[in-house]
C-alpha positions as a Markdown table, in Angstrom:
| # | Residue | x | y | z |
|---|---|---|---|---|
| 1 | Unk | 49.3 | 23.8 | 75.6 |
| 2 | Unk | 52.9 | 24.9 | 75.1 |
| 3 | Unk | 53.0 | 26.1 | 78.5 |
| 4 | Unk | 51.0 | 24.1 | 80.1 |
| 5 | Unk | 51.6 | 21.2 | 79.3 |
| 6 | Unk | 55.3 | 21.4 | 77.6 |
| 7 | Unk | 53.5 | 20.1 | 74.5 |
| 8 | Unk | 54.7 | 21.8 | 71.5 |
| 9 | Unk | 53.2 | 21.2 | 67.3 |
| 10 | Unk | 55.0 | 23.5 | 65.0 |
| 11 | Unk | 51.5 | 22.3 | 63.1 |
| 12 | Unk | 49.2 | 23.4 | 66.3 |
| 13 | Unk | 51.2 | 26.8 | 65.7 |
| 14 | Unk | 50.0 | 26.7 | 61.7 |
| 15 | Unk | 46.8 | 25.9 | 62.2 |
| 16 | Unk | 45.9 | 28.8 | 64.9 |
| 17 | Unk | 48.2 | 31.3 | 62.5 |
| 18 | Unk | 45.6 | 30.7 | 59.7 |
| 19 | Unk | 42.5 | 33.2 | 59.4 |
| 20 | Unk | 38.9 | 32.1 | 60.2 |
| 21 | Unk | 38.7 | 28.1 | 61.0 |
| 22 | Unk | 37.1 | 28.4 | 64.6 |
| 23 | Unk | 35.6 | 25.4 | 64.9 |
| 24 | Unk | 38.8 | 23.5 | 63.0 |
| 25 | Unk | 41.0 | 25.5 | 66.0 |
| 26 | Unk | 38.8 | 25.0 | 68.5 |
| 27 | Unk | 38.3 | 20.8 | 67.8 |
| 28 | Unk | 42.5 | 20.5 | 67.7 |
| 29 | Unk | 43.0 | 22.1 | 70.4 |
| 30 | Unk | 40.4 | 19.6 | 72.3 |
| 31 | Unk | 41.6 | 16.6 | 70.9 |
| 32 | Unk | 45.1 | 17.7 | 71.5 |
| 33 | Unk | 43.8 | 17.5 | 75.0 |
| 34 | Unk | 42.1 | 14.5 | 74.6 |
| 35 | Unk | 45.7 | 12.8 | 73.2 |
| 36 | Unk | 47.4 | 14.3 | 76.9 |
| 37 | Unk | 44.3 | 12.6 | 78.9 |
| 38 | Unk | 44.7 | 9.1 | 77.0 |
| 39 | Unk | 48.5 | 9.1 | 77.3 |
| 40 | Unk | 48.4 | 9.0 | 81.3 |
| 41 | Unk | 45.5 | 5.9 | 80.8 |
| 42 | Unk | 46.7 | 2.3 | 80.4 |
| 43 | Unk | 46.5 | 0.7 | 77.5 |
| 44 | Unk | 43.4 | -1.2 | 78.1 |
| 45 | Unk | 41.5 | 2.3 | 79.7 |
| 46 | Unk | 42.6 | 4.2 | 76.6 |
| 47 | Unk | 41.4 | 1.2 | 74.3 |
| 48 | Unk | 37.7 | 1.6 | 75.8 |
| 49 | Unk | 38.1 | 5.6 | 75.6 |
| 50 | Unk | 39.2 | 6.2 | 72.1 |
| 51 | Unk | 37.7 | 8.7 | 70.1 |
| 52 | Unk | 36.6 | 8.8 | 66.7 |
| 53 | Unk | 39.1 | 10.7 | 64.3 |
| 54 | Unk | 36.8 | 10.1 | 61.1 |
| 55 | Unk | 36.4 | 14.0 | 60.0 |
| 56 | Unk | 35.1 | 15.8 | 56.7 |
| 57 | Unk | 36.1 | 19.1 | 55.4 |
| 58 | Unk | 33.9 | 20.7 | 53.0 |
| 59 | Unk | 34.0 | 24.1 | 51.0 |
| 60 | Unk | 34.6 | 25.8 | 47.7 |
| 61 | Unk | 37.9 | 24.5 | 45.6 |
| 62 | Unk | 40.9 | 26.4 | 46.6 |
| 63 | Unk | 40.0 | 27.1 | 50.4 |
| 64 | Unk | 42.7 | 25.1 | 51.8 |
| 65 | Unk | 41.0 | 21.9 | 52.9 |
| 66 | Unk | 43.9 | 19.9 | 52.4 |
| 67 | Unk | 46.3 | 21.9 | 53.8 |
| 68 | Unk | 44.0 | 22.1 | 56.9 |
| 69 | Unk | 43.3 | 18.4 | 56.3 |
| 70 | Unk | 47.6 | 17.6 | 56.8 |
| 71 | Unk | 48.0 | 20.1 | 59.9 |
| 72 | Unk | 44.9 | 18.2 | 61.3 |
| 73 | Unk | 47.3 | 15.2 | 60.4 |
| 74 | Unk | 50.5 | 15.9 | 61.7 |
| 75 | Unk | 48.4 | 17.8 | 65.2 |
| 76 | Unk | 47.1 | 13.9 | 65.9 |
| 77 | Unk | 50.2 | 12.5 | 65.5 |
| 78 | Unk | 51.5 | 15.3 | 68.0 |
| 79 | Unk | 48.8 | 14.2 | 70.3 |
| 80 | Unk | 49.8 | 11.2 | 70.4 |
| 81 | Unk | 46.3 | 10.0 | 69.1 |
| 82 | Unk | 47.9 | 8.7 | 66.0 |
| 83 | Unk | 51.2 | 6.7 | 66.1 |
| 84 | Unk | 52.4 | 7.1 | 62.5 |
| 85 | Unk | 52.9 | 10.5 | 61.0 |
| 86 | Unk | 51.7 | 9.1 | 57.3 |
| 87 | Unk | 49.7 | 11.3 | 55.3 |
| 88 | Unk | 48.0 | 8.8 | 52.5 |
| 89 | Unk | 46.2 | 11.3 | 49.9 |
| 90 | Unk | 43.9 | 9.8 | 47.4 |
| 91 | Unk | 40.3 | 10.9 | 45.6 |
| 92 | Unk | 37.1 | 8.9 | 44.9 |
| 93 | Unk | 38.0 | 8.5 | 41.7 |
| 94 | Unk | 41.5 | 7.3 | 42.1 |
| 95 | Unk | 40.3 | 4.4 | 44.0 |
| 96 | Unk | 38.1 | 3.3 | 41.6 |
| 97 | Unk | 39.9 | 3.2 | 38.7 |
| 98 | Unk | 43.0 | 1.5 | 40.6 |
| 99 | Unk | 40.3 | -1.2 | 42.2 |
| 100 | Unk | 39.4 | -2.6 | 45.6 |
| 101 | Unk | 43.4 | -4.7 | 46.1 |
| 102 | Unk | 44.6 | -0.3 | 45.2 |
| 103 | Unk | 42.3 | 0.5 | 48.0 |
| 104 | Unk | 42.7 | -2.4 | 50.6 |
| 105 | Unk | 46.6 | -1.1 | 50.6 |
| 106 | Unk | 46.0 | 2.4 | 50.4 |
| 107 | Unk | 43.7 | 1.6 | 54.1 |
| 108 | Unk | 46.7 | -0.7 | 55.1 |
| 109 | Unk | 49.1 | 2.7 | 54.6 |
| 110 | Unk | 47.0 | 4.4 | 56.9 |
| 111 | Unk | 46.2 | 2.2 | 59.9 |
| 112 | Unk | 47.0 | 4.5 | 62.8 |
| 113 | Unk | 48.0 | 7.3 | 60.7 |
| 114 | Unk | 45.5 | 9.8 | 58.5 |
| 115 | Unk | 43.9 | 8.8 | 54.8 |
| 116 | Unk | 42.6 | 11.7 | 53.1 |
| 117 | Unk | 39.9 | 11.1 | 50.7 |
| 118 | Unk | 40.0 | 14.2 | 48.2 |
| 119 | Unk | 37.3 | 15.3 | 46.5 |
């Protein structure tokens, strides 16, 4: 993509310097893609042609889901597929101790940019 493209994300460069992750890789690097494609489209075209950006990563404590969870982050921002480079970190059980108003602005944070629901 660097080359091809002139596209460069120092967290494109993390994410394919990690070990293992294929699929993780291999989803970024298409949805990078995906952020070139909509970026040539009006804004109407690339309304109707949006993808979905909802994704779950699962495995044991201490795998480095979250740090693969904020490269994933800052790679759609890169993209372009996400226009604010926000980060909002929470868990389950943060939001339901703070209460639905903690959670409504939590959601607000993280229109067009990345909310990551830890376990």
């Amino acid at each position: 993509l660097k080359d091809t493209h002139r596209m460069e994300s120092d967290a494109m460069e993390d994410l394919m310097k990690m070990t293992g992750l294929r699929r993780v890789k291999q989803t970024a690097v298409e949805l990078f893609k995906q952020g070139l494609v909509l970026a040539r489209m009006d804004a109407k075209t690339r309304k109707l042609n949006a993808p979905s950006l909802s994704y779950v990563f699962f495995g044991n404590p201490g795998t480095g889901k979250t740090s693969v969870a904020r490269l994933f982050a800052k790679i759609l921002f890169d993209s372009g597929l996400r226009q604010k480079n926000n980060f909002i970190e929470t868990s389950g059980q943060d939001l339901k101790e703070a209460g639905v108003d903690e959670f409504k602005k939590k959601a607000n944070a993280a229109m067009d940019a990345c909310l990551f629901m830890d376990e």
